[in-house]
Every structure is written in C-alpha cells, then in structure tokens.
N, C-alpha and C positions, 0 to 999 in steps of 0.2 A: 248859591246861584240858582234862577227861575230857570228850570229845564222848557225852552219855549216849541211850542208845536201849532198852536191855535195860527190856523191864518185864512187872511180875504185873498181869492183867488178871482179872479174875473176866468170863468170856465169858457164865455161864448163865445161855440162851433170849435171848442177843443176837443183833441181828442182824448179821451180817457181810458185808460185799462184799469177792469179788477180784477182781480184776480181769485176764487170763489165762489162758487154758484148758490150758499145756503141763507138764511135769514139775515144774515147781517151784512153781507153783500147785499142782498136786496136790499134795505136800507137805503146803503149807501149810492149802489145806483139810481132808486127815486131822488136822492139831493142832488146827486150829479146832473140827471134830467131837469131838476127844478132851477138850476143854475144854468141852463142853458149848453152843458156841455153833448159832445156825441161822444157813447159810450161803448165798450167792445169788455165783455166779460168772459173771462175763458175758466172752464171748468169742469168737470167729469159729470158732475150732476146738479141741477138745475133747482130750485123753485117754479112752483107753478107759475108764479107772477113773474119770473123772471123768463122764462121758457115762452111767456106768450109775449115779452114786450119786443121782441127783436127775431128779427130771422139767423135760425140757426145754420153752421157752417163750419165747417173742417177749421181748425188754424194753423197757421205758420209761424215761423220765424218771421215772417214779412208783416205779419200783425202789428207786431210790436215798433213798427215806424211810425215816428213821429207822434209816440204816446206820452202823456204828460200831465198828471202824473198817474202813476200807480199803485192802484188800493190794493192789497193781498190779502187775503179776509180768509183765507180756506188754509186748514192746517193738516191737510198731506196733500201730496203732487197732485197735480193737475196733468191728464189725458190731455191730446190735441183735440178739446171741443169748446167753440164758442158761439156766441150770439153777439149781435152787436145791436143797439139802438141809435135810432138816428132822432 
C-alpha cells in the first residue's frame, strides 16, 4: 500500500499554524505565503527572516482557532511566543 501525504490545498486567506521557528519552518512558511495562506508561527526562537516577516506577540490557547492545518517543524516544546504573517 502507497502511504499517501502529497496533497493541493487551496490555502487562500487560511489560516495557518507552524509550529517552529528554525529553517525549515521558514521554508515552509514562505510556501504557505506563496499560496496565499495567513500564517501564525509559534516558537521560542525565531529566524531572522522569520522574526522580520510578521509582528511578534504573546500566544494563547486562543491562537489556535480556526487553524488549518498545522506544520510542527521544531523538535522540543514551544514557549508562548509567536509571530503571525498576514
């Protein structure tokens, strides 16, 4: 059996969470941007290019409304600190 994951997402004006703040989240949120989605990245510590695409901000529990889907790209816990690109 074909374990399937590849897929077309129509992103535009979704909202998006990563979850990650290092190179490969950045990445992933430039495709997320190129697809038209808005994105919310929560993470302890940031990329420079990631740090300057969005205005930084405390996060909550309340972040995570109406996210869809969500990238996790960072492999230990995540602080309450995010950015979000619009």
């Amino acid at each position: 059996m074909i374990p399937y994951y590849p897929v077309a997402l129509d992103l535009r004006d979704r909202l998006c969470l990563v979850v990650g703040g290092g190179p490969v989240a950045e990445a992933k949120v430039e495709g997320l941007l190129a697809a038209g989605a808005r994105v919310t990245v929560v993470s302890p510590e940031l990329t420079e290019s990631l740090a300057a695409v969005g205005d930084q901000m405390a996060a909550s529990s309340t972040d995570l409304t109406g996210t869809a889907p969500m990238i996790s790209t960072g492999s230990s816990s995540c602080s309450p600190r995010a950015t979000s690109a619009r």
